[in-house]
C-alpha positions as CSV (number, residue, x, y, z in Angstrom):
1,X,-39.4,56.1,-27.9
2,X,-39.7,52.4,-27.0
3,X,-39.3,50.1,-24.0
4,X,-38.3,46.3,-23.6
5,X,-40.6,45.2,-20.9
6,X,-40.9,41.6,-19.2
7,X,-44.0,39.7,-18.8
8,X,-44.6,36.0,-18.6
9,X,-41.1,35.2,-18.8
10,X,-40.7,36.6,-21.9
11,X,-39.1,39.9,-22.6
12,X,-41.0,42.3,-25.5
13,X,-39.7,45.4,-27.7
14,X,-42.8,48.3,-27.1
15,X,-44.1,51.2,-28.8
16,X,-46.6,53.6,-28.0
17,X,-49.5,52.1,-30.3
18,X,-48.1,48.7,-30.8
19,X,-50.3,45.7,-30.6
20,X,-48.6,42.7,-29.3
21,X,-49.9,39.3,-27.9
22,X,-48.6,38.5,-24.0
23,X,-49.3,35.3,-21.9
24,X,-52.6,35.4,-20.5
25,X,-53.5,38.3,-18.2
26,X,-56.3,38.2,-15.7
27,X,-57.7,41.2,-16.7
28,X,-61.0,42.0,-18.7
29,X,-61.6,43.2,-21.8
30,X,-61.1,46.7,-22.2
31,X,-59.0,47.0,-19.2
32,X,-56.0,49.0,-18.6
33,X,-52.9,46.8,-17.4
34,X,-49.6,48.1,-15.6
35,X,-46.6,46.3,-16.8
36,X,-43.6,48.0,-14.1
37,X,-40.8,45.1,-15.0
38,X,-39.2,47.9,-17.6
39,X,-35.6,46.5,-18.4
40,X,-34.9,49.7,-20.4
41,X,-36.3,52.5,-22.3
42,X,-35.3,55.2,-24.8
43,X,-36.2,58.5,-25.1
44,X,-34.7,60.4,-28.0
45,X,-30.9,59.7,-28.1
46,X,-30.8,58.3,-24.3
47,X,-30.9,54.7,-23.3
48,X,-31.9,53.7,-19.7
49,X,-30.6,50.7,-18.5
50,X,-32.3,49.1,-14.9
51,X,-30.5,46.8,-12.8
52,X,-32.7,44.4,-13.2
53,X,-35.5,47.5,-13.6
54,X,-35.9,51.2,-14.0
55,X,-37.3,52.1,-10.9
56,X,-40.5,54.5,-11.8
57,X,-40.8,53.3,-15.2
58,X,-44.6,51.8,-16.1
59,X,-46.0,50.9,-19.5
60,X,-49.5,50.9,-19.6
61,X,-51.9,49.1,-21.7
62,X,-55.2,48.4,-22.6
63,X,-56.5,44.9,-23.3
64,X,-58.0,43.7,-26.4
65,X,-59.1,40.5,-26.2
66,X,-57.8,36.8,-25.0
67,X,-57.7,33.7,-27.4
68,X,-55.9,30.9,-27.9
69,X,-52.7,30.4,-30.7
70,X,-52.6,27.9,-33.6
71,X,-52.5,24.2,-32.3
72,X,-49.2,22.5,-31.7
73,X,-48.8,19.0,-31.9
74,X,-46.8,17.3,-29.7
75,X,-46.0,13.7,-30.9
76,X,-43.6,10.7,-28.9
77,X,-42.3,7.9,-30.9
78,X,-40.0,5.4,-30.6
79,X,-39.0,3.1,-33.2
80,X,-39.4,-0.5,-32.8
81,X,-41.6,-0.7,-29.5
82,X,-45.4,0.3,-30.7
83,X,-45.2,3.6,-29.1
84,X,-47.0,6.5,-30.2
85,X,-48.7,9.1,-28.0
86,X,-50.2,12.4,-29.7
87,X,-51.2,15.3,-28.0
88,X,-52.2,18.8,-29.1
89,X,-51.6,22.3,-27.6
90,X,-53.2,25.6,-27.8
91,X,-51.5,28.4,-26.1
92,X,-53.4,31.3,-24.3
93,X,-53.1,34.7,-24.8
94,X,-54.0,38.1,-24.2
95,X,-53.7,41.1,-26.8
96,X,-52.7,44.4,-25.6
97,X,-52.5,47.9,-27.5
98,X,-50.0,49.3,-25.6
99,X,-50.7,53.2,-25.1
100,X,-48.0,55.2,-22.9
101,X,-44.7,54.6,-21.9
102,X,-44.1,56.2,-18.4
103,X,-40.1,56.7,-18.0
């Protein structure tokens, strides 16, 4: 059984026991999280599609921990003119185990 469930603009492929790593959440460590934007689940041989989402369908969650990704560097150059401007990134995040899939 799996879902594809949307969270910070982004859309994720879950399991029951999958650990995946979501936009930041303000939730604390060790709390249990809701996601009810389900765009579709399977059970067995049976897809559900919503329209945008299945109505009654919640994956819950329980939160690891929160970090921050690998730094990005963003860079602007142009050739010629003496211009340089570096800047570096570190994205948020918030780990969840995902533990049941309510369709």
């Amino acid at each position: 059984m799996y879902a594809i469930i949307e969270t910070g603009g982004k859309q994720y492929r879950v399991e029951e026991g999958s650990v995946l790593d979501v936009e930041l959440l303000p939730a604390e460590i060790g709390a249990t999280v809701s996601f009810d934007r389900v765009l579709a689940a399977k059970k067995e041989d049976k897809l559900e599609v919503g329209r945008p989402y299945l109505k009654g369908a919640v994956v819950h969650a329980k939160v690891l921990e929160h970090g921050k990704h690998k730094k990005i560097i963003v860079f602007k150059y142009k050739a010629k003119k003496n211009y340089r401007r570096k800047q570096g990134h570190r994205q948020p995040f918030t780990r969840v185990l995902i533990e049941k899939i309510e369709v």
